[in-house]
N, C-alpha and C positions, 0 to 999 in steps of 0.2 A: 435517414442517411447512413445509418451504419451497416442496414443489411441491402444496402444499395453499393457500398464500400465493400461489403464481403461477397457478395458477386462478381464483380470488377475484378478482385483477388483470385476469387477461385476462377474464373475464366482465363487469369493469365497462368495459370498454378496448373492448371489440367493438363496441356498438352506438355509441359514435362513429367507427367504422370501417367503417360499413352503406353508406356510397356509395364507398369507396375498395377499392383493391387492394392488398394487402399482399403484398409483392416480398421478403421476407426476414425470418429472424430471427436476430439475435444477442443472447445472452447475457453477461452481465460480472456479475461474485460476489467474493466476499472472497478473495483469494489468500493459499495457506498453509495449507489446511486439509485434512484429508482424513477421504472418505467410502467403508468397505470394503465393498462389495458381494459379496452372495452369487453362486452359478452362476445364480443367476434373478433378479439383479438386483434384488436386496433388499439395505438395509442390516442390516450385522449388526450396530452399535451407532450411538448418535448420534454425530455426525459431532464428530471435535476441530479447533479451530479458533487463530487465528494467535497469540492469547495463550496458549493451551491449553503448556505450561512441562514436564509432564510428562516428557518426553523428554530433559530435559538430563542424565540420567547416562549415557542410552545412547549419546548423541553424544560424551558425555567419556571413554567407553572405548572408542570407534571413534576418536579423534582422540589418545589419549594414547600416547606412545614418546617412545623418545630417539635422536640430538637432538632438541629439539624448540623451538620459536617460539613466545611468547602461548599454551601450552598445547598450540599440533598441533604433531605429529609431523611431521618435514619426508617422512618417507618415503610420507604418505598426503597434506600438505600441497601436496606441490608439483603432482603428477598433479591434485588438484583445481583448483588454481588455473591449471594450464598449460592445461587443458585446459576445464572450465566458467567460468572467471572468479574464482569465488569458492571458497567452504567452509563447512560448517555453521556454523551460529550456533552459541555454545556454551548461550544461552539454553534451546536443546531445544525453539524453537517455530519451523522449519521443517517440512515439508512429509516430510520423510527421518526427523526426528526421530519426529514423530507413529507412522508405520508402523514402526521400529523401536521406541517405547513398546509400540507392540502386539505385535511378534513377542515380544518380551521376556516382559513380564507379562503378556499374553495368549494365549498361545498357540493355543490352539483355536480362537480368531475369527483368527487370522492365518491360521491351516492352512483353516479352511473362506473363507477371502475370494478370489473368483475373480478381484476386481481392485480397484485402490485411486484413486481420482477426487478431483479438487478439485471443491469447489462449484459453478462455473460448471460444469465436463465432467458432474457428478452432471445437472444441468438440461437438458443438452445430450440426454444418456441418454435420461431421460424425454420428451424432443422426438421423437429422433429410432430411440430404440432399438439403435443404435450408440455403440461406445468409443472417445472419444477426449479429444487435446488436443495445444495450439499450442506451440509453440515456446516462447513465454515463460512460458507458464502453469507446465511442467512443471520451470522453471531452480532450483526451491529443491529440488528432491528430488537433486539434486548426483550426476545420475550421467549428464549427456548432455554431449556432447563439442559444444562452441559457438563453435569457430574456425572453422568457415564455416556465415556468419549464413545462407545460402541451404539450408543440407542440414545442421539438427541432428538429432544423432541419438543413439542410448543407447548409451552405452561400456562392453563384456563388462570390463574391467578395474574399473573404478568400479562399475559392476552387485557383480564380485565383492567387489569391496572392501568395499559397503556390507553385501553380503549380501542384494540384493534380487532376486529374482527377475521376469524380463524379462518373463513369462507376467502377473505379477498387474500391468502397467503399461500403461497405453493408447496407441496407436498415435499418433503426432507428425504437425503437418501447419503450416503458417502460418496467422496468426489469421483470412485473408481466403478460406482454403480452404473448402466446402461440406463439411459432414461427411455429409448426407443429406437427404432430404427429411421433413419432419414425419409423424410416424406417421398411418395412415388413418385410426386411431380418433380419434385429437386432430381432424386435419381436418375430420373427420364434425361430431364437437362442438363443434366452435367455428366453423363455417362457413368454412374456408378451402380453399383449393386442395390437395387432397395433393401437388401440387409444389411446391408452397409450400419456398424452399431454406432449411436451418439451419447458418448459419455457427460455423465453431469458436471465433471471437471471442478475446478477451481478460479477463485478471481485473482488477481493479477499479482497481490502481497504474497498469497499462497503457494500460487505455480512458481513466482521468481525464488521465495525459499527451496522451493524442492529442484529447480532450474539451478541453482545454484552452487549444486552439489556435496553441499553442507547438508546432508540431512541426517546421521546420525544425532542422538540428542548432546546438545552443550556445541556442538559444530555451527558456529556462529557467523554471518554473512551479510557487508553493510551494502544498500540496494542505495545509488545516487542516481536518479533521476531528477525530474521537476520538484519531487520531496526527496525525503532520503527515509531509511529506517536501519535499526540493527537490530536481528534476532535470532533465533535461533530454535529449532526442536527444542519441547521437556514433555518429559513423563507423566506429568500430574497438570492437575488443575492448581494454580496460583492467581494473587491477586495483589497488586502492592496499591494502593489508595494515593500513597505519598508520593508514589513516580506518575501515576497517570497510568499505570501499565497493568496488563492480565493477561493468562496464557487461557488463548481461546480456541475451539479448536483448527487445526490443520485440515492441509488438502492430504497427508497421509493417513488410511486408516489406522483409527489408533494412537493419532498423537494430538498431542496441543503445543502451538509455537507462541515464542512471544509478543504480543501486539503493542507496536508503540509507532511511532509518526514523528518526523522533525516537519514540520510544514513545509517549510522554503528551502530548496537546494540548488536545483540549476537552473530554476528560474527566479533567483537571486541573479546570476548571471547573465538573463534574457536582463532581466531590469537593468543591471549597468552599462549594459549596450547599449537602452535608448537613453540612458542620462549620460553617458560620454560621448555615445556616436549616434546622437540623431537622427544626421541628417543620411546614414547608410543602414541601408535592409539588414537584417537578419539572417546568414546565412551558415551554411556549414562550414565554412571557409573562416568565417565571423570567429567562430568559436578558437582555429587553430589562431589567429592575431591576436586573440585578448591574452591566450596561455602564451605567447611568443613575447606580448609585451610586459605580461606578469611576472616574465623572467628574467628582468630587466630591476627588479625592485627587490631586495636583500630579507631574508627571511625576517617575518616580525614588522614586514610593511615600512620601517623606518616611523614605527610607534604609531601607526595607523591601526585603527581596531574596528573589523565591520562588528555589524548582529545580523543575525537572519530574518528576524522576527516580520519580514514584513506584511505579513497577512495572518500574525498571532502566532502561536507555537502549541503544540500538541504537549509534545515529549521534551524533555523525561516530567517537563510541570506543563498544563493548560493554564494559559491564555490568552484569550480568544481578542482583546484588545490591546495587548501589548506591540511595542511596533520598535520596527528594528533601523540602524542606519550607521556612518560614520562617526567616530569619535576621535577625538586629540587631532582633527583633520586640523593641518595650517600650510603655511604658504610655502614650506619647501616640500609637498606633497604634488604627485604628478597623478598622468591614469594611472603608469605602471604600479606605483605605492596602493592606486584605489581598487584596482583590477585583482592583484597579489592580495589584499584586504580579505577581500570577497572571498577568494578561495580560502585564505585562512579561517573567516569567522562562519563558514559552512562546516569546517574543520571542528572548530572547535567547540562546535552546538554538540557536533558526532561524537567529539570525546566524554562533554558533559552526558550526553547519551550514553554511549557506551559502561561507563563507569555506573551508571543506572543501572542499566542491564546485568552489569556482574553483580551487580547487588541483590538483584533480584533472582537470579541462579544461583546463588552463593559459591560463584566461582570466576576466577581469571579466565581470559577470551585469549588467548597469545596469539593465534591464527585466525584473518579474517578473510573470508571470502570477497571480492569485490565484484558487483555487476551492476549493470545500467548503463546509462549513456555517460555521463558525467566520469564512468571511470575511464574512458577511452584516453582522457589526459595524464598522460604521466607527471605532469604539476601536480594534478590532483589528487593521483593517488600517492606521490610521495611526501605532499605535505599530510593529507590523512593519516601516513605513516609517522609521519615525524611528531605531527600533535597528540594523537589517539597512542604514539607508544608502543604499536602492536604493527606486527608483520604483515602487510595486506597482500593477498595472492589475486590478482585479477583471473578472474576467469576467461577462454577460450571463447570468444567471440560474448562479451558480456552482455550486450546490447541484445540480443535472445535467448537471455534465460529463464523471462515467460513461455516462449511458444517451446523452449526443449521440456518445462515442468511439464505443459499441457500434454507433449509427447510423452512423457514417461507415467505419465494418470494414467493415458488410455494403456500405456504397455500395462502398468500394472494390473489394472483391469481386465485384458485380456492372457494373463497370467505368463508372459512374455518374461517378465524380470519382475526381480526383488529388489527392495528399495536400497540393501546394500549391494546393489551394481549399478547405485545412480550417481554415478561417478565426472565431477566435467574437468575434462585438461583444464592446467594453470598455465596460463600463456607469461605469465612475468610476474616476478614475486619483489614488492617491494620493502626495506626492511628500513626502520628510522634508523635515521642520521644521530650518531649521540650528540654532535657537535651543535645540534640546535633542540637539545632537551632541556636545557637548564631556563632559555630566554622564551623557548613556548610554556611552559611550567609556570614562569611569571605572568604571561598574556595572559592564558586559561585563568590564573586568580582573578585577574583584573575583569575578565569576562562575565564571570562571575559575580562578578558587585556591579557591575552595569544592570542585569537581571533585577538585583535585589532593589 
């Protein structure tokens, strides 16, 4: 379905392209997923993807011995972290997990799979009929050695560890590298140059960082979508064990950005739709009434406190069974109190984030980029402001700052521009309110001991 989606796309996308020349293509897709392909480059099931959870037993029997730390074993802990940065989630929804869910209780689709591909590289395939993928694409399947950001590569010691075999894994290159030229048959059909070059790009966390226009390093930008994240460029390799966090590498050549994950964001928001308003669809219309009526309830909810937690939490701590919902809820509470809730305790996962992150930088954020869907609300991003404390600048059409990242891989790529002219307009800069620092200051405590 998805490269049935991207023909549909490109057929409606062509004929405004009738007087232009098209100089490249790069791809960017949900990172975290994986699709096993047959010897002829077929999938052998549908693809599992970044929520997809299945996999947490087999990561908890490849991570568990003694001694052991938060669950890993130091004797398989430490080679990961020395060497990739990080270690499996213990959730079971990276990238490592997925293909060992299938070697496990799959077997026969493991044994026939000639190779195992993230969503971007699957698209890439079908571009360009060649295997591969980038540097960053490949950091959650936890078996390539990431001490030098210029030459990552797969480590036979973690290969063995994991038990993966080097044969069923695609060939590594930087995201600004040409993987090939688009296949003749596609160029035929869609009227393009068969030189036409397919870049190996980035997935989805990567491009929206470099989309973002924060990409000098410490230039930090919070992504609100269905999750949310904050991070930002650094220079080195880092690891913090106690945040859940490591800087792995980037979609720029040459760097490592922050990696961290708030699980539930704006589909915290889909869920109180169908627990308030049932018996009505879903609609983009939906989204302006909840923020219309959310503005109807006095900052601080009138002592209402959401969590996010509802399918566990990543960042800045894992776990994978914790679950989130209303507090101090009583009878003089409405939607608007529960609606307004919601937005705040997405807020306030992002602050306790946040304050991770400077931690882990060893420095203040004052200026945050905002992009995703979720920022499109100016509820949203002004309570972000007012809880997080920091000045958020929405980016210029936020909602595509994946496909502008993926545009400026391929520029750099074809040596077009340097990564300091990856610059995106600020369409509207939002600054906290001082008048509601003192009473969000008390929430966040209290947020906080709900966690504990």
């Amino acid at each position: 379905m998805w490269w049935t989606a991207v023909e549909k796309a490109v057929g409606e996308l062509l004929p405004h392209l009738a007087h232009h020349t098209l100089a490249g293509i790069c791809c960017t897709g949900q990172w975290s997923g994986s699709i096993a392909l047959d010897h002829e480059g077929q999938p052998l099931s549908k693809g599992l993807l970044w929520m997809d959870s299945r996999g947490a037993g087999v990561i908890q029997d490849l991570i568990q011995g003694k001694p052991s730390i938060q669950g890993y074993s130091l004797r398989t802990l430490v080679p990961w972290i020395r060497k990739t940065g990080g270690a499996p989630g213990k959730s079971g929804k990276d990238s490592l997990a997925h293909i060992l869910y299938l070697r496990k209780h799959h077997p026969e689709l493991y044994r026939q799979a000639a190779i195992f591909l993230e969503p971007k590289d699957y698209l890439n395939y079908k571009l360009t009929g060649r295997y591969g993928s980038s540097y960053d694409t490949i950091a959650l399947h936890w078996v390539t050695d990431n001490r030098d950001i210029h030459r990552v590569r797969y480590d036979k010691a973690l290969l063995t560890q994991c038990g993966i075999e080097i044969e069923k894994l695609p060939s590594l290159y930087p995201a600004t590298h040409i993987l090939g030229p688009i296949q003749t048959s596609l160029a035929q059909r869609w009227g393009l140059s068969p030189h036409t070059p397919v870049f190996v790009g980035s997935p989805d966390v990567h491009a929206a960082t470099i989309g973002s226009g924060a990409v000098a390093d410490y230039r930090a930008h919070l992504y609100l979508g269905t999750s949310s994240w904050i991070t930002c460029h650094v220079p080195r390799k880092k690891t913090s064990f106690r945040f859940n966090m490591a800087a792995l590498p980037a979609g720029l050549p040459g760097k490592y950005f922050v990696a961290n994950a708030q699980e539930s964001a704006g589909i915290c928001l889909q869920h109180a739709h169908r627990l308030l308003f049932a018996q009505q669809s879903l609609t983009a219309e939906s989204y302006a009434q909840m923020e219309q009526l959310a503005h109807q309830a006095p900052a601080g909810s009138r002592g209402l406190l959401y969590t996010p937690w509802i399918n566990g939490e990543r960042g800045p701590l894992e776990n994978h069974h914790i679950r989130g919902g209303f507090h101090h809820l009583s009878l003089r509470h409405g939607p608007e109190d529960m609606l307004r809730a919601v937005y705040e305790g997405v807020a306030f996962n992002s602050r306790w984030l946040l304050h991770a992150v400077e931690s882990f930088v060893g420095r203040r954020l004052d200026q945050i980029h905002a992009i995703g869907g979720g920022v499109r609300s100016d509820l949203w991003c002004q309570i972000h402001a007012d809880v997080m404390e920091r000045t958020l600048l929405r980016v210029d059409m936020p909602l595509h700052a994946n496909a502008r990242g993926a545009a400026w891989i391929a520029a750099l790529g074809l040596g077009w521009i340097t990564p300091a002219q990856m610059a995106s307009p600020i369409e509207r800069e939002f600054v906290p309110n001082e008048a509601h620092r003192g009473l969000y200051r008390n929430i966040a405590k209290e947020f906080g001991k709900l966690w504990r």
